[in-house]
DSSP file (Angstrom, degrees, kcal/mol; ACC not computed):
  #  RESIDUE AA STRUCTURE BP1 BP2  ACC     N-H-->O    O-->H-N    N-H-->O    O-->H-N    TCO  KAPPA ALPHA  PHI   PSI    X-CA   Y-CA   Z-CA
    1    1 A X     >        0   0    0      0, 0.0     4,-3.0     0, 0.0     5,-0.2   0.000 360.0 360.0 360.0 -38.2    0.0    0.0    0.0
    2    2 A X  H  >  +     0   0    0      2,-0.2     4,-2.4     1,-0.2     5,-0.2   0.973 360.0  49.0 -43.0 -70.4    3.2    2.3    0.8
    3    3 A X  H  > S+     0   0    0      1,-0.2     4,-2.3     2,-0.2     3,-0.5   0.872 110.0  51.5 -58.9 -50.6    4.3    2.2   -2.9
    4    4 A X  H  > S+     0   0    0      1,-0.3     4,-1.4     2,-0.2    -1,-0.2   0.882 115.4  44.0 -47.8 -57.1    0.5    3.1   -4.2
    5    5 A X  H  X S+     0   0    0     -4,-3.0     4,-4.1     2,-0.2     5,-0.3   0.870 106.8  58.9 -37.6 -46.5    0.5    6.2   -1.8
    6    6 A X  H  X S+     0   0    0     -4,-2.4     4,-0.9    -3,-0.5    -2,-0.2   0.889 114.8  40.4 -56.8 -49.1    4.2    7.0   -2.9
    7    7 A X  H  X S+     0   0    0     -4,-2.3     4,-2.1    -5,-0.2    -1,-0.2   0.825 109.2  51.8 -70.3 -29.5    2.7    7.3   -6.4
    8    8 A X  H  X>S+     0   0    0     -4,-1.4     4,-1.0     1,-0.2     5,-0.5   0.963 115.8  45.1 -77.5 -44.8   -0.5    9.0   -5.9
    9    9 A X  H  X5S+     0   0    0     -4,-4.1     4,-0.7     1,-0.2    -1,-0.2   0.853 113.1  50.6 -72.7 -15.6    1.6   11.9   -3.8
   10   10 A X  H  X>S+     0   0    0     -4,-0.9     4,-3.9    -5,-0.3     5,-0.6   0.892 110.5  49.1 -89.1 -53.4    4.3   12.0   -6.6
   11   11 A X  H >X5S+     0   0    0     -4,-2.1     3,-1.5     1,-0.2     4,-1.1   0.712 115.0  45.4 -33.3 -80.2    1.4   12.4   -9.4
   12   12 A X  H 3X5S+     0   0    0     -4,-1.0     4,-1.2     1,-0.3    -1,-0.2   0.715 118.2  44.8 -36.8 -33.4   -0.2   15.3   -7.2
   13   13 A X  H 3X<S+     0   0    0     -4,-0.7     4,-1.2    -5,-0.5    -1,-0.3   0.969 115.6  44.0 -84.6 -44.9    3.4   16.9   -6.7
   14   14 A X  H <X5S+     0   0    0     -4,-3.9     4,-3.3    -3,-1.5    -2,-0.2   0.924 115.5  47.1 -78.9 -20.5    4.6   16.6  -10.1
   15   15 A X  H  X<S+     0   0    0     -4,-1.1     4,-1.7    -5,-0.6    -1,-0.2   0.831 114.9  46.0 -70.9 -32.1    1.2   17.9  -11.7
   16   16 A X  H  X S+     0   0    0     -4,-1.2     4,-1.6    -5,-0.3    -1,-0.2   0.848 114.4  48.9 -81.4 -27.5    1.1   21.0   -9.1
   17   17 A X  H >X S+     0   0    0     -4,-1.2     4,-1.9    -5,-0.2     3,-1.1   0.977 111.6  51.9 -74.3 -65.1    5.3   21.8   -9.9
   18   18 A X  H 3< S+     0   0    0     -4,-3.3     3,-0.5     1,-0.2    -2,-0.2   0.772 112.4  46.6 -34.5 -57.4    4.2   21.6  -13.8
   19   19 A X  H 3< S+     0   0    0     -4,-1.7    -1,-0.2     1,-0.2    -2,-0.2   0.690 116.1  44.3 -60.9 -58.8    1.5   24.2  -12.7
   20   20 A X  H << S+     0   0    0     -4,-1.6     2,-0.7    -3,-1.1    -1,-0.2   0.645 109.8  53.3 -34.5 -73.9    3.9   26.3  -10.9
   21   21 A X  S  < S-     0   0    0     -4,-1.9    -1,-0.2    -3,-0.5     2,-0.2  -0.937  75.0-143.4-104.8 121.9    6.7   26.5  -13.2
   22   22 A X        +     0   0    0     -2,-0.7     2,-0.3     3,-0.0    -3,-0.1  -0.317  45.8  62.6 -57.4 147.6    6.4   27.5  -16.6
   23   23 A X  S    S-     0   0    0     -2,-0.2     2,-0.1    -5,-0.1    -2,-0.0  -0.795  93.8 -30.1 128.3 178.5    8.0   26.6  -19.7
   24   24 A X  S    S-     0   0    0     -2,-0.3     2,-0.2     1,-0.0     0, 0.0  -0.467  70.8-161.4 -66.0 149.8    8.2   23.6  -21.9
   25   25 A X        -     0   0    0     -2,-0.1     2,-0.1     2,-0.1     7,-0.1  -0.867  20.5 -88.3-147.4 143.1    8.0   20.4  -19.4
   26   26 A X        -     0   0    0     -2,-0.2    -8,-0.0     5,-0.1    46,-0.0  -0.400  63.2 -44.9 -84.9 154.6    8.9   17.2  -19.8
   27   27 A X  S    S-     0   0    0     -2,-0.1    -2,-0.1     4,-0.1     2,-0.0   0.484  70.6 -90.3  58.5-167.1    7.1   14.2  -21.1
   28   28 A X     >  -     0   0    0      4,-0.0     4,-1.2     0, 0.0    -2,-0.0   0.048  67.1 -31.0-122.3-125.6    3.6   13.5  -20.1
   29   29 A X  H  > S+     0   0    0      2,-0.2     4,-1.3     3,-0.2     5,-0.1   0.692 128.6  50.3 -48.0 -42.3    1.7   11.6  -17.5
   30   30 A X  H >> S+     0   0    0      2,-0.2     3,-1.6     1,-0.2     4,-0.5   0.856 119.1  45.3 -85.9 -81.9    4.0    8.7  -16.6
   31   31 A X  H 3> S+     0   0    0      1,-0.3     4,-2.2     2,-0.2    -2,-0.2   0.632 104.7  61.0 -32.9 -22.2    7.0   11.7  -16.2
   32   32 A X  H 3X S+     0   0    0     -4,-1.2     4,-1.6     2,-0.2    -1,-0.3   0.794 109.1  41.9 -82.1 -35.4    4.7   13.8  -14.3
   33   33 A X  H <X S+     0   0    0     -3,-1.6     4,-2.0    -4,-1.3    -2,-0.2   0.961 116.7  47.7 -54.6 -72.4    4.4   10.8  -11.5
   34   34 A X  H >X S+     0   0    0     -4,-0.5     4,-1.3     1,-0.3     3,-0.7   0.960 107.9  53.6 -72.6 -32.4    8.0   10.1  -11.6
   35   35 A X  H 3< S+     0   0    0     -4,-2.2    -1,-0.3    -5,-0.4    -2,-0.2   0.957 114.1  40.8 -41.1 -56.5    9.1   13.5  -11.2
   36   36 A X  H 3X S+     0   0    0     -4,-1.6     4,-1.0   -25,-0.2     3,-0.4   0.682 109.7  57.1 -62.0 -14.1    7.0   14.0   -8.2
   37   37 A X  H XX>S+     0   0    0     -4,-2.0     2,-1.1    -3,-0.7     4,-1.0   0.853 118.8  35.6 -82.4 -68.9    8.0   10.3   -6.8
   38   38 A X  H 3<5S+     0   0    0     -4,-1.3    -1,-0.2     1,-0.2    -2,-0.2   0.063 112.8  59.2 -70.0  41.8   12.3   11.8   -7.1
   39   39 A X  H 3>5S+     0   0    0     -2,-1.1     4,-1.3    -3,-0.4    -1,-0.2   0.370 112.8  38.7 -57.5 -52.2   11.1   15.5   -6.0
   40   40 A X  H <X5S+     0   0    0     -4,-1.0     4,-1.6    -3,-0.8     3,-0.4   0.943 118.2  49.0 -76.6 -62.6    9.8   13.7   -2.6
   41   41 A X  H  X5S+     0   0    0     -4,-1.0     4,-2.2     1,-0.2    -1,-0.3   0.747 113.5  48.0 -55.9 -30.1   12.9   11.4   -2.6
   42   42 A X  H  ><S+     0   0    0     -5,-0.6     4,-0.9     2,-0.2    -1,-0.2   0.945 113.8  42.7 -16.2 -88.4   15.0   14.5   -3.1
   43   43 A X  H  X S+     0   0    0     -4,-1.3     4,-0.8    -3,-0.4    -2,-0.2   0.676 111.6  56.5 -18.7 -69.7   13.3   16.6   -0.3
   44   44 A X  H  X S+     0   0    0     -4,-1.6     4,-2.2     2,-0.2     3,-0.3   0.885 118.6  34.0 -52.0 -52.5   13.4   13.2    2.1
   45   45 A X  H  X S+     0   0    0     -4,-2.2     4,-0.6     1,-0.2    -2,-0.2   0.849 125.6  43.9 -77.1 -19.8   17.6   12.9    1.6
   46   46 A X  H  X S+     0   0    0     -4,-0.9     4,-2.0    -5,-0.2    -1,-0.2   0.785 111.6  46.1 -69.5 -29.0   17.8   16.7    1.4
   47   47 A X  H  X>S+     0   0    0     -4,-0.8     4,-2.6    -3,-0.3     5,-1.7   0.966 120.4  49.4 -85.2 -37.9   15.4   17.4    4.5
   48   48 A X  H  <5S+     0   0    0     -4,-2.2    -2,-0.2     2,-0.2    -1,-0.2   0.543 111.1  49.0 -33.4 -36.1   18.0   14.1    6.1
   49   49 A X  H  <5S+     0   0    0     -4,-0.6    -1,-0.2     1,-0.1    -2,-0.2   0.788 117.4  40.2 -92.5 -65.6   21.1   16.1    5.0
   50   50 A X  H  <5S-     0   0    0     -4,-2.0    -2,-0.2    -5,-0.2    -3,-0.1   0.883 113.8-110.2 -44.8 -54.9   19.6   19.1    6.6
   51   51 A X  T  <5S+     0   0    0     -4,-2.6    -3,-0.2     2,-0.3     3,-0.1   0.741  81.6 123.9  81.1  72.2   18.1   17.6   10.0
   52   52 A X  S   <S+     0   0    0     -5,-1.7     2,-0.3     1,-0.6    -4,-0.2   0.786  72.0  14.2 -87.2 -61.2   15.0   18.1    9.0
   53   53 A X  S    S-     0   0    0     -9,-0.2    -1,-0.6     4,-0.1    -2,-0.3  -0.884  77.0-133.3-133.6 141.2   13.5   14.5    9.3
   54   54 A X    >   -     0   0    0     -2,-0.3     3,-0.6     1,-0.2    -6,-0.1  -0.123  51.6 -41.7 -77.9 168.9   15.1   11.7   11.2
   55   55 A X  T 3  S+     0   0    0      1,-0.3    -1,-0.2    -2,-0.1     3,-0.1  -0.146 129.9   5.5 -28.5 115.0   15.7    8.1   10.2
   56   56 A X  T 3  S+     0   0    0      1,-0.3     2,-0.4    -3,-0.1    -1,-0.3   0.747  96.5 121.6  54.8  28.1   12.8    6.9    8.5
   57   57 A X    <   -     0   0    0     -3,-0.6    -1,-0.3     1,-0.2    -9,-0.1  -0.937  50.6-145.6 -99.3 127.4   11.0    9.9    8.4
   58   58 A X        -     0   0    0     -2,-0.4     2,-0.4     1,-0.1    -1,-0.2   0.592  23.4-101.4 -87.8-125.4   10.0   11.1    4.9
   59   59 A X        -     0   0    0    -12,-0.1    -1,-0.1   -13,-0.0   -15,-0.1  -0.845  51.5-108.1-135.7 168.9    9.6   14.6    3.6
   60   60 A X     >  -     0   0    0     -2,-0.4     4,-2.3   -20,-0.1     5,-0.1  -0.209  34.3 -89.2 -81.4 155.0    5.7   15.8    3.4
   61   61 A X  H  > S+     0   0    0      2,-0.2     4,-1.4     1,-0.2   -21,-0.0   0.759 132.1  49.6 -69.1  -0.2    3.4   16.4    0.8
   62   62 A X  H >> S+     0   0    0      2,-0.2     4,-2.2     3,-0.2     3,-1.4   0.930 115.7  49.1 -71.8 -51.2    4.9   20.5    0.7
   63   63 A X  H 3> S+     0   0    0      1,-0.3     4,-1.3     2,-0.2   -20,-0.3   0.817 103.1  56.6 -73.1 -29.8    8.4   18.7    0.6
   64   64 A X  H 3X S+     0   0    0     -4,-2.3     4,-1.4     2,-0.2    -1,-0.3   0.821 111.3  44.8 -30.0 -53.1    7.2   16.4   -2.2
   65   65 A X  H XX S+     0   0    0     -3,-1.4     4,-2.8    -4,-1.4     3,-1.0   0.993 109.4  56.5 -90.0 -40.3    6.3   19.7   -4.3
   66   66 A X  H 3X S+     0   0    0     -4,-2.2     4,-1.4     1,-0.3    -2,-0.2   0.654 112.8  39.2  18.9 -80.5    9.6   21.5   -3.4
   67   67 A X  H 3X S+     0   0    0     -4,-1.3     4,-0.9     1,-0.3    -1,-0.3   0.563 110.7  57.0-106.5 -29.1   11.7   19.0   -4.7
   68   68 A X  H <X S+     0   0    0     -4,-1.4     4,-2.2    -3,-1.0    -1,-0.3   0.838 111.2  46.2 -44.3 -57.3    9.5   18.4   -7.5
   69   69 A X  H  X S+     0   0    0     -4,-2.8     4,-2.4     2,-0.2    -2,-0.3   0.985 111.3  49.0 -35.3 -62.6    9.9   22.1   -8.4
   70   70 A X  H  X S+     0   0    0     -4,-1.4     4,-2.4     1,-0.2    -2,-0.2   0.784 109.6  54.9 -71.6 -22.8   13.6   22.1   -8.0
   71   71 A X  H  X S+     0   0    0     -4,-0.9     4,-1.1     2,-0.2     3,-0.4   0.992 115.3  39.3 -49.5 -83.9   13.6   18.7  -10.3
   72   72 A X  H  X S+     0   0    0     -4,-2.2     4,-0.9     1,-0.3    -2,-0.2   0.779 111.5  59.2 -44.3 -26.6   11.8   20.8  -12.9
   73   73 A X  H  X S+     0   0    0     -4,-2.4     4,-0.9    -5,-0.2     3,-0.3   0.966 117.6  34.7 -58.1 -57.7   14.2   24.0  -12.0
   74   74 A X  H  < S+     0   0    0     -4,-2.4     4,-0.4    -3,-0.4    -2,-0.2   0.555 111.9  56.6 -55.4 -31.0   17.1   21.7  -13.0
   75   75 A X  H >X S+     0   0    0     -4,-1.1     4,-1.4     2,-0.2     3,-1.0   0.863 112.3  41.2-105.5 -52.4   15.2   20.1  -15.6
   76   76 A X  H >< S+     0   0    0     -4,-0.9     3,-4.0    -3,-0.3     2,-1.4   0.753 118.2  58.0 -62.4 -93.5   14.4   24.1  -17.5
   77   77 A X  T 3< S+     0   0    0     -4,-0.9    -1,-0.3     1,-0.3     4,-0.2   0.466 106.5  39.7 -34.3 -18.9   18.4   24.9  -16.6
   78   78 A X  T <4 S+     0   0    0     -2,-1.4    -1,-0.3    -3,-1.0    -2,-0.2   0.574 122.5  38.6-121.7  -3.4   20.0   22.4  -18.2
   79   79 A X  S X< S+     0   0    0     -3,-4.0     3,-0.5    -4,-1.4    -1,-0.2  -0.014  84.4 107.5-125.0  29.8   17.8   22.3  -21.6
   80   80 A X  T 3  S+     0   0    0     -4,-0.3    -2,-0.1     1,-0.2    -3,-0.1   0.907  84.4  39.8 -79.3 -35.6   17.5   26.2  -21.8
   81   81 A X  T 3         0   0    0     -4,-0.2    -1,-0.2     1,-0.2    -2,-0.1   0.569 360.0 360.0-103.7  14.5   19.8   26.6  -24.6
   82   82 A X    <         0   0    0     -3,-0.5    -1,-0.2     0, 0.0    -2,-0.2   0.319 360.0 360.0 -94.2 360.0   18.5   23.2  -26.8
């Protein structure tokens, strides 16, 4: 049941970061998922890195779209001149 949640909050985070940021975006439905599942896995080693969230604490849905964002920042930086 964990993994099904892990995907329904990564859809909702990648769909709301698409929303968010503008510009060309990648791919469609199935990218919009995994982008929001590695924003929240981001977030979770970043908020870890930080001492945000302990050991086996995850990052939130906020931190989900965060990191989902910052995916998508990277994502715009690194094809802005193709």
């Amino acid at each position: 049941m964990h993994i099904i949640w892990t995907i329904l909050i990564g859809l909702v985070a990648g769909a709301i970061a698409k929303m968010i940021l503008p510009g060309k975006n990648p791919g469609g439905f199935i990218m919009t998922v995994l982008l929001g599942i590695a924003g929240s896995v981001a977030a979770t080693y970043l908020g870890h890195f930080i001492g945000w969230y302990h050991a086996g604490e995850s990052a939130g849905f906020i931190g989900a779209v965060v990191g989902a964002m910052l995916l998508l920042g990277i994502y715009h930086l690194a094809t802005k001149n193709s």
